[in-house]
C-alpha positions in Angstrom: 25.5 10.0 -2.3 22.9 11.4 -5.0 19.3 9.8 -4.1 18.1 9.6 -8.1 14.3 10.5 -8.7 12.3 9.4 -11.7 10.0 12.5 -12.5 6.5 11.9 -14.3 4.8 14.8 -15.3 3.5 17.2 -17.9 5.7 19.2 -20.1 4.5 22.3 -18.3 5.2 20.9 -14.8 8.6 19.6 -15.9 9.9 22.5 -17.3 8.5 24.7 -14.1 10.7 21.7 -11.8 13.7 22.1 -13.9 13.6 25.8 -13.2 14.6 25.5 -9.5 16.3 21.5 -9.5 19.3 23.3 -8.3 17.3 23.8 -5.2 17.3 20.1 -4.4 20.7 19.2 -3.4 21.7 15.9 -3.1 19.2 14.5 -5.4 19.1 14.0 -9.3 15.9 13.9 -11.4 15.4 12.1 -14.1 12.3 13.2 -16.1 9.9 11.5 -18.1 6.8 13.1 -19.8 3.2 12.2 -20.0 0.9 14.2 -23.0 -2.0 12.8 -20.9 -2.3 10.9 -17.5 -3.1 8.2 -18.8 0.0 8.0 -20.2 2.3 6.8 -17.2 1.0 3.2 -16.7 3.3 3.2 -20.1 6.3 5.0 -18.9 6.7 3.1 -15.9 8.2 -0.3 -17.6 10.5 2.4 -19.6 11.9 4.0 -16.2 15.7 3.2 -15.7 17.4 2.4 -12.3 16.2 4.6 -9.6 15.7 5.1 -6.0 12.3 6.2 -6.3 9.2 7.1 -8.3 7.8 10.8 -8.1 4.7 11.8 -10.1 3.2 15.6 -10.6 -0.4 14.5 -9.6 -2.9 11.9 -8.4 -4.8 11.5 -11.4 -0.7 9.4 -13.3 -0.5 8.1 -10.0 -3.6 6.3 -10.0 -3.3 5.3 -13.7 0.1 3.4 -13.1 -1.1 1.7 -10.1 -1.0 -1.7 -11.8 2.6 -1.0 -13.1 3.6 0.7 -10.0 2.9 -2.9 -7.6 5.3 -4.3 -10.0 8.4 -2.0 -8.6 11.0 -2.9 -5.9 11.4 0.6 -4.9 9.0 3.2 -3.1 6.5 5.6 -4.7 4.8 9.1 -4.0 2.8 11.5 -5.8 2.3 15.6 -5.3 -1.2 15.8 -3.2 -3.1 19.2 -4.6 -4.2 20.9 -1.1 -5.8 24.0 -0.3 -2.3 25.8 -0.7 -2.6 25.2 -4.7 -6.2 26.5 -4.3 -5.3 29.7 -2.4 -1.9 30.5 -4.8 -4.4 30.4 -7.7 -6.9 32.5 -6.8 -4.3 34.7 -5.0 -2.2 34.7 -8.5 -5.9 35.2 -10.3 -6.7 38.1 -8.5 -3.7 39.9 -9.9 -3.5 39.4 -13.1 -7.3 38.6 -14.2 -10.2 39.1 -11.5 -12.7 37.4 -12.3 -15.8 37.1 -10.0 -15.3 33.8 -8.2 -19.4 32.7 -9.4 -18.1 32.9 -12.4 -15.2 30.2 -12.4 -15.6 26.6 -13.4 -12.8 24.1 -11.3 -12.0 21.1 -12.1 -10.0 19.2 -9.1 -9.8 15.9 -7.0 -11.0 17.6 -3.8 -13.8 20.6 -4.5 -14.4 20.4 -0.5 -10.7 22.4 -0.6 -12.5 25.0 -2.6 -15.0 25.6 -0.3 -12.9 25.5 2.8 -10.4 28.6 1.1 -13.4 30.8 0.7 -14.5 30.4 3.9 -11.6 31.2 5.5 -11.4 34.5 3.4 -14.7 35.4 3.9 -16.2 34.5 0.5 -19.0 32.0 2.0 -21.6 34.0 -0.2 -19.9 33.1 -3.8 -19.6 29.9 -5.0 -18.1 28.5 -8.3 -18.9 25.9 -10.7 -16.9 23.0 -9.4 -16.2 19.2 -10.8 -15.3 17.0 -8.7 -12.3 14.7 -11.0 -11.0 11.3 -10.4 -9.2 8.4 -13.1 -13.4 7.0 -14.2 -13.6 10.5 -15.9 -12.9 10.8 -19.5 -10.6 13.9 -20.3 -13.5 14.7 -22.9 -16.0 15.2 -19.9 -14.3 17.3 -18.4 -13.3 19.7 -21.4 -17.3 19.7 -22.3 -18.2 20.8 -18.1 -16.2 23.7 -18.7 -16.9 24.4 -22.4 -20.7 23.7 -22.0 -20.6 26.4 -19.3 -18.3 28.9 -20.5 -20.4 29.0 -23.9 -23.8 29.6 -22.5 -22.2 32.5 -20.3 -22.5 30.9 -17.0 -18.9 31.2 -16.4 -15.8 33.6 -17.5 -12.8 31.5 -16.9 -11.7 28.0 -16.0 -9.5 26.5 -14.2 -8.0 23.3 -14.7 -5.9 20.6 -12.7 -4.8 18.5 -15.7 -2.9 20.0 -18.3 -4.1 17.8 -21.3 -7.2 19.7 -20.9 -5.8 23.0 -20.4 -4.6 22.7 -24.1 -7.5 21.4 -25.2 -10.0 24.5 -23.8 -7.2 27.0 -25.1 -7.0 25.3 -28.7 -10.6 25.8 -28.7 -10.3 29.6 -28.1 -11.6 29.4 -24.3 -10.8 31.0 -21.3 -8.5 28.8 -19.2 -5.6 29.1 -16.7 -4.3 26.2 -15.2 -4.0 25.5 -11.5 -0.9 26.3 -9.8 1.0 24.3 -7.6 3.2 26.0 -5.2 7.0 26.2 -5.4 7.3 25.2 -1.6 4.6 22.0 -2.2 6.8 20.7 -4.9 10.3 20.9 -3.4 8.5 19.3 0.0 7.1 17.0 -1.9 10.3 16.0 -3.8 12.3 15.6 -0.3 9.2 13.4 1.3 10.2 11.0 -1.7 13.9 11.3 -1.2 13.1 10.6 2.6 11.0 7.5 1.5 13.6 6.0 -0.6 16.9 6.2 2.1 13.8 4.4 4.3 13.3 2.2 1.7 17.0 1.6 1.3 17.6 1.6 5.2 15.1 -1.3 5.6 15.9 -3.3 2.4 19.7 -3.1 4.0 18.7 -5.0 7.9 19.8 -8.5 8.4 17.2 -11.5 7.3 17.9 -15.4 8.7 16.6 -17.9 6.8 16.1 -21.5 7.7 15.8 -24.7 5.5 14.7 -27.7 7.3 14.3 -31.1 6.1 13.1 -34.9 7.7 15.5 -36.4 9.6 15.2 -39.1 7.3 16.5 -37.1 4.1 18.4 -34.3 3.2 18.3 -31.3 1.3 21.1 -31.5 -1.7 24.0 -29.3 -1.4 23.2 -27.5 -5.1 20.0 -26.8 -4.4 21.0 -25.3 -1.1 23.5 -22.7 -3.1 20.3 -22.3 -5.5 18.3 -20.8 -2.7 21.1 -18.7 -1.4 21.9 -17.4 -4.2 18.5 -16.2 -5.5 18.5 -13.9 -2.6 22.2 -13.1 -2.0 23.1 -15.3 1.2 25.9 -17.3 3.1 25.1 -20.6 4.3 25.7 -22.3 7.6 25.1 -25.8 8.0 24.1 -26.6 11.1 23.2 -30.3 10.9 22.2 -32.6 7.8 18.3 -31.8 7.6 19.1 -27.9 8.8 20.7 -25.0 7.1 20.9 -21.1 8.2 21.4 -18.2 5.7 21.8 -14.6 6.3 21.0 -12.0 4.0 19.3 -9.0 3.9 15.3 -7.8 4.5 15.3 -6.3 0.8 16.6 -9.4 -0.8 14.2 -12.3 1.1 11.4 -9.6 0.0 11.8 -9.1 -3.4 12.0 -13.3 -3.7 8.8 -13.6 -1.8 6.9 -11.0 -3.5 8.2 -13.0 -6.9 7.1 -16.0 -5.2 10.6 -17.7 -5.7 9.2 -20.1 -3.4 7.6 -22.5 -5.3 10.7 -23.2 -7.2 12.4 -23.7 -3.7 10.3 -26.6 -2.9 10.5 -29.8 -4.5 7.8 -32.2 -3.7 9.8 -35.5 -3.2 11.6 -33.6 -0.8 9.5 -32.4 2.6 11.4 -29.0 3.1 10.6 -26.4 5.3 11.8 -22.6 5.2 11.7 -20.3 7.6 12.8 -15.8 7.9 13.4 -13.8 10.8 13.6 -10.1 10.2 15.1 -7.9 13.1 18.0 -5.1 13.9 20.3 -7.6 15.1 21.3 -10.5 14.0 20.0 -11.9 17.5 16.9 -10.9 16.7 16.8 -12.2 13.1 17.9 -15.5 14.1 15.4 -15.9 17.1 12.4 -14.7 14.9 13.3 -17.2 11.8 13.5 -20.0 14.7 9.7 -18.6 15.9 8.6 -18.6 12.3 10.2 -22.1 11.9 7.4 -23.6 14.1 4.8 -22.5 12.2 5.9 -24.4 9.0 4.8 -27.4 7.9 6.1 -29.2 4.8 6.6 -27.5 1.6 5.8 -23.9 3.3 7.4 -21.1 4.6 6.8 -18.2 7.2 8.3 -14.9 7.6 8.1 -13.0 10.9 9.3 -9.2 11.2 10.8 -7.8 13.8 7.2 -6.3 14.9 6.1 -9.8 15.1 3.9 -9.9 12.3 3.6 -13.2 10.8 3.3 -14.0 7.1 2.9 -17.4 5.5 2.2 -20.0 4.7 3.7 -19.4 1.5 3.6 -20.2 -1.3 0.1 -20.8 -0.7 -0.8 -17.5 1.2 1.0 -14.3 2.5 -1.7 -13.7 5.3 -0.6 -11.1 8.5 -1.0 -12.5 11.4 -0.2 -10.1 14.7 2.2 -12.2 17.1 2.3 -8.8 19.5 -0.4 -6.6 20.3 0.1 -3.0 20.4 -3.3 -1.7 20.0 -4.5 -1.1 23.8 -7.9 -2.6 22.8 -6.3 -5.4 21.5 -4.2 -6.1 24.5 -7.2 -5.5 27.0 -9.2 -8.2 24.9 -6.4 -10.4 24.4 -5.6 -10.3 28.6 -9.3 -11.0 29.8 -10.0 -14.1 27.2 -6.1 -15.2 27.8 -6.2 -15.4 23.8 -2.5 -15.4 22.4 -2.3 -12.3 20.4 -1.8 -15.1 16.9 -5.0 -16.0 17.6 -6.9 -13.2 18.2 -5.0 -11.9 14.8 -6.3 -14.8 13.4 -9.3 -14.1 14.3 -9.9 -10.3 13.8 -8.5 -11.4 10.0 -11.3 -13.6 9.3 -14.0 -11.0 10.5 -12.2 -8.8 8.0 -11.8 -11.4 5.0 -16.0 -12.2 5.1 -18.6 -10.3 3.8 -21.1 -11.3 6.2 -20.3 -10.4 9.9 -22.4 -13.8 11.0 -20.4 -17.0 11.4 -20.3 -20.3 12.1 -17.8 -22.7 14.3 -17.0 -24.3 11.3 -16.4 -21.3 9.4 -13.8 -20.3 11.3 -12.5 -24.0 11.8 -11.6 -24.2 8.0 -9.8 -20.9 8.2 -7.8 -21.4 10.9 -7.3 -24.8 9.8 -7.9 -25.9 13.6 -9.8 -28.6 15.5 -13.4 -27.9 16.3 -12.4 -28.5 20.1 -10.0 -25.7 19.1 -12.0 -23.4 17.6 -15.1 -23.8 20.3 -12.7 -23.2 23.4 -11.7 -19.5 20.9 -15.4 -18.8 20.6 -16.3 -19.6 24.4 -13.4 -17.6 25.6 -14.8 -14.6 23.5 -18.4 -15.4 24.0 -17.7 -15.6 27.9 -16.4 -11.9 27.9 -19.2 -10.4 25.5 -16.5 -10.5 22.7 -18.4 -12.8 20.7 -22.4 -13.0 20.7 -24.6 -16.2 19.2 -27.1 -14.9 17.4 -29.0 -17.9 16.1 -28.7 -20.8 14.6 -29.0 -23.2 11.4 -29.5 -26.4 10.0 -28.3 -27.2 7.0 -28.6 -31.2 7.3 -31.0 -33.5 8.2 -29.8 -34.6 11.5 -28.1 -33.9 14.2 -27.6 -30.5 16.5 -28.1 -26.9 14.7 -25.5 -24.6 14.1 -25.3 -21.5 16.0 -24.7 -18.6 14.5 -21.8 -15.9 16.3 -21.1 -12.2 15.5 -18.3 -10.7 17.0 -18.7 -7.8 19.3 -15.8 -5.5 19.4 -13.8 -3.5 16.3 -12.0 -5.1 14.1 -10.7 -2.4 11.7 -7.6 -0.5 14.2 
């Protein structure tokens, strides 16, 4: 089966693709082009059905960002790395050397510059560089080399973005454009084909589902089909306040990310909904029932099958780690006897403030806990040197200070 590609990229780069497609078996590309990078936050919504998104540079990539969180399918874009660098200067050598002190480059990562001449030996010459990214206007970039190439400084430019390319040559200038190499392209191309039959392989594992109401009332049968159908699934009813579906991870995704959740629940009718994601169907079913705890009325969980929590939604899609793996982690998780939700919990808050001071109730009213709760969590870290009080507040008139804790151990693995 053909894994379909849509292309965004310059004329120049799509022509130069088309030349050796045929070298891509098993994949068709579909092209679209850009006159300028800014461009492709418009040619996204104008893409037809594909497996994936490939663009020709960072600099689209970045542009489209916005458009691109809006897609169900996977994107990637070609990184320029030192191989582009050294092909350029290799192919400038040949057919117009120019001293290298007297190049101006324009590219996301100068440091690559640098490296290459090091490595042959050219530590004593250094050219103009400009370091580019998407808050540059194309115009400032045209003027660094123009400014430079008029007053002598330089001889020739060289360019990552083809817009200005045309621009320095319709102005009678010196410029050659940076060259990507064949083999960077073509690897690049198969790294997205690779990322879309992931994509697909994922979106295709089973999903359970479970839709829970009060004993004392029932979900109606309709709205039942309603749910199953906005994400593809059978229905098993297991008992008049509980219903199973079984679908796929692709399908329960797409409807969360769309938030099809809030027109799930009905507000005269407690309902809770749970999804277990796994490779078996075993292991689906036992992670919706997990998830299913978690739930109060009117919200839902998800938890993967690398125990990652999500939920409540519709209210929130916060992570919360039901498994350590990181051996920190583990170690801190087995001398405070912490679950590993809550030290998730947590390490989460640390990372939501801005301050790395906290109070108890802080985080009381994000873990939505009891204060008894959220003290023993704090002692249990505190008695261990994971947690440290260093000082205290008053904010009211009466009563007992605040302390203040900072945790003591990373938070960003």
């Amino acid at each position: 089966m053909l894994t379909r590609i849509a292309v965004l990229g310059s004329a120049t780069f799509i022509e130069r693709l088309r030349s050796f497609e045929h070298e891509l078996p098993s994949i068709r590309l579909d092209y679209y082009t850009y006159n300028i990078p800014s461009d492709a936050k418009d040619i996204i919504p104008t893409i037809k059905p594909c497996d994936a998104v490939f663009f020709s540079g960072s600099f689209p990539f970045t542009y489209a960002k916005d458009s691109i969180a809006k897609l169900p399918i996977p994107t990637f874009y070609l990184k320029q790395d030192e191989n582009a660098i050294m092909t350029t200067l290799l192919s400038l050598s040949l057919t117009n050397p120019t001293a290298v002190h007297k190049l101006s480059i324009d590219l996301v990562h100068p440091e690559g510059v640098k490296n290459v001449l090091e490595d042959i030996g050219l530590t004593n010459q250094t050219p103009f560089l400009m370091k580019i990214d998407t808050s540059f206007d194309l115009e400032e970039i045209v003027a660094f080399h123009t400014i430079l190439q008029k007053n002598g400084a330089t001889l020739l430019a060289i360019t990552s973005i083809h817009a200005v390319y045309q621009r320095l040559r319709d102005n009678g200038l010196s410029v050659i454009r940076m060259i990507d190499p064949k083999s960077s392209i073509i690897k690049a191309i198969e790294d997205t084909k690779s990322l879309a039959l992931l994509f697909k392989s994922q979106s295709a594992k089973i999903a359970v589902g479970y839709i829970q109401t009060n004993i004392e009332s029932s979900i109606s049968e309709e709205k039942v089909k309603q749910i199953a159908a906005s994400i593809q699934a059978n229905t098993v009813k297991e008992a008049d306040n509980l219903y199973t579906l079984f679908s796929t991870q692709g399908d329960v995704q797409e409807a969360l990310n769309n938030n099809f959740i809030t027109s799930w629940m009905n507000s005269s009718l407690a309902v809770k909904m749970a999804f277990g994601y796994g490779k078996t169907v075993l292991e689906a079913t036992q992670n919706a029932r997990d998830a299913l705890s978690y739930a109060t009325d009117n919200t839902a969980y998800l938890l993967t099958d690398s125990k990652e929590l999500l939920g409540p939604y519709p209210y929130s899609n916060k992570q919360v780690r039901l498994k350590n793996v990181e051996p920190q982690f583990v170690q801190i998780a087995k001398e405070t006897t912490l679950s590993p939700a809550n030290l998730s919990k947590v390490i989460q808050f640390s990372r939501s403030r801005k301050s790395t001071e906290f109070t108890a109730y802080d985080l009381e009213v994000y873990l939505q806990v009891s204060r008894r709760t959220t003290e023993r969590i704090l002692k249990k870290l505190a008695d261990h040197g994971y947690a440290q009080i260093i000082g205290e507040e008053m904010t009211y008139q009466q009563g007992r200070p605040r302390a203040i804790y900072e945790l003591n151990f990373p938070i960003y693995n």
